[in-house]
C-alpha positions as CSV (number, residue, x, y, z in Angstrom):
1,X,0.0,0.0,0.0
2,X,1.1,3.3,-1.3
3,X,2.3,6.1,1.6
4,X,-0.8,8.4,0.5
5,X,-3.1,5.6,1.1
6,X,-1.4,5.0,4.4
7,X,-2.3,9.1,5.3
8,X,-5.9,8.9,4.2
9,X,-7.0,5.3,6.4
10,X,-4.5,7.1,9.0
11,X,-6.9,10.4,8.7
12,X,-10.1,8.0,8.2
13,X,-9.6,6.0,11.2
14,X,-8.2,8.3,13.8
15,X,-11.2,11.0,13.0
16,X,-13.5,8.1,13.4
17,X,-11.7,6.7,16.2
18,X,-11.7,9.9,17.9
19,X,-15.3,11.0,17.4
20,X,-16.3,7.2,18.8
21,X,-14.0,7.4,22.0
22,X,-15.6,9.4,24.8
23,X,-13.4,12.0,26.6
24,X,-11.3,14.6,24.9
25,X,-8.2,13.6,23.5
26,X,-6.6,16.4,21.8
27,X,-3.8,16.7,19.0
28,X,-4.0,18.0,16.0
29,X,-4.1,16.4,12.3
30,X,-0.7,14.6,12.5
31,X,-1.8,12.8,16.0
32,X,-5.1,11.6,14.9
33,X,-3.1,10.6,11.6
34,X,-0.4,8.6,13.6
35,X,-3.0,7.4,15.9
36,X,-5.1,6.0,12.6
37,X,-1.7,4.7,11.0
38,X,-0.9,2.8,15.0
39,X,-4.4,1.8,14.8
40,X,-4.0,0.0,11.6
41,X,-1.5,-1.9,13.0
42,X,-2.2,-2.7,15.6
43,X,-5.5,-3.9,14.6
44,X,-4.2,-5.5,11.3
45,X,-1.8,-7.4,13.6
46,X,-4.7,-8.4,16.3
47,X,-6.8,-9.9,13.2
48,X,-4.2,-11.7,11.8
49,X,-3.2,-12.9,15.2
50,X,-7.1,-14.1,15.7
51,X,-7.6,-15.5,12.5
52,X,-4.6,-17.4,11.8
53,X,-3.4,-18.3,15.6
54,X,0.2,-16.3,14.7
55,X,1.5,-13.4,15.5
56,X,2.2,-11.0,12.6
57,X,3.0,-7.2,11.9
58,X,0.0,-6.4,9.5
59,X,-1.0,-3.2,8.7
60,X,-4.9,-3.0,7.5
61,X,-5.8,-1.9,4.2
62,X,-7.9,0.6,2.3
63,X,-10.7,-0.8,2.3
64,X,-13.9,-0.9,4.4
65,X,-13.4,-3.8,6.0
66,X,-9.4,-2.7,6.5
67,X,-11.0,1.0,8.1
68,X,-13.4,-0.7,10.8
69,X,-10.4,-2.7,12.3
70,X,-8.1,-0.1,12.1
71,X,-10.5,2.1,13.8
72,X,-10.8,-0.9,16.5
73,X,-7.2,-0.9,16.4
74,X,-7.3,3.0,17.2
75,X,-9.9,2.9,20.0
76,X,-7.6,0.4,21.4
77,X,-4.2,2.9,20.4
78,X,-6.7,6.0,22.6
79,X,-7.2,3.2,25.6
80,X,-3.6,2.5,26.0
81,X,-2.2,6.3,25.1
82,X,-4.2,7.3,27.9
83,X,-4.2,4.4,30.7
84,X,-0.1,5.0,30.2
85,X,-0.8,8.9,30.3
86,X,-2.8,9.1,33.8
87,X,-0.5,6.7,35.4
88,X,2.5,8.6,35.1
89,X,0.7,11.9,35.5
């Protein structure tokens, strides 16, 4: 997947993610881009992990089924950001 397609799901998914998450969470457009680009990630890498039993580094795609898990994958990105944020806070 081509770097532009990377920055739009990264925009896609960390606007969505953000507008789903309750709280404030700040940042600007290059945080909620490398939150949607983590997101994918990490929830590329959780599917394949749940689907095939290993553990791989998988980014999701451009598509719609590739934006809801990396929007999972950014909820979960949000969850983490701030559970290590308040604890050292």
């Amino acid at each position: 997947m081509g770097i532009i397609a990377w920055i739009v799901l990264g925009l896609l998914a960390g606007a969505i993610a953000k507008a789903i998450y309750p709280g404030r969470q700040g940042g600007g457009i290059i945080a909620t881009m490398v939150l949607g680009v983590v997101g994918a990630f990490l929830g590329g890498s959780l599917h394949s992990f749940l689907s095939t039993g290993s553990l791989q580094l998988v980014g999701a795609s451009l598509s719609i089924p590739g934006v809801f898990v990396a929007v999972l994958g950014a909820i979960i990105a949000i969850f983490i950001w701030q559970a290590v944020n308040r604890r050292s806070a």
